[in-house]
N, C-alpha and C positions, 0 to 999 in steps of 0.2 A: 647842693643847690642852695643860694643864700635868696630869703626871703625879704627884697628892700621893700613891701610897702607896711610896714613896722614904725609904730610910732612911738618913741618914747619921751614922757616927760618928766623932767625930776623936780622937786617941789618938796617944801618944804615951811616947816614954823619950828620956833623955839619956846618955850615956856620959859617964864622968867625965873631966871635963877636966884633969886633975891629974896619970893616967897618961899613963905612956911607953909605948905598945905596942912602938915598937920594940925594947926592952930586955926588954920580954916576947917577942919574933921574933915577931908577930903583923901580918899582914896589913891592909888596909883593909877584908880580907871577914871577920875577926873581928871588928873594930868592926860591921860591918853587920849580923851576927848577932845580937851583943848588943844591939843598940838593937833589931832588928826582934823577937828573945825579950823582951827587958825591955816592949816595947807590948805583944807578947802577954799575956803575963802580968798585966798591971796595967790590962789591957782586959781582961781574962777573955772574951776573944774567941776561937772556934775558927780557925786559921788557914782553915779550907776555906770557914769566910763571908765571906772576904777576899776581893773583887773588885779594888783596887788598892792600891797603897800608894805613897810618893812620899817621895822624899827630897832633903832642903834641907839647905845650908849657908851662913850668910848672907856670912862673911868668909872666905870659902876660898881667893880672890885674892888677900887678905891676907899669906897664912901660904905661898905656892907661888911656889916661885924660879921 
């Protein structure tokens, strides 16, 4: 039995790739702030209807001695 009254929304921020956090002394948990504020925000979503959230990076192997 499929349950249609399911809502879901996908949303989204990017953090700029330009900056240097580390020359700002900023953590990987201020980047994580600012993307999950900047979805906020531009979701106009209350955080407390938030049941999950998920975080991806496609080339992170890439970039990690």
């Amino acid at each position: 039995m499929t349950n249609n009254n399911n809502v879901y929304i996908l949303g989204g921020y990017q953090t700029d790739f330009a900056r240097n956090w580390a020359r700002e002394y900023k953590h990987i948990s201020a980047m994580m702030r600012e993307a999950f504020e900047g979805g906020i925000y531009f979701t106009k979503i209350e955080p407390a209807d938030i049941d999950a959230a998920f975080v991806a990076n496609f080339a992170g192997e890439l970039y990690s001695t």
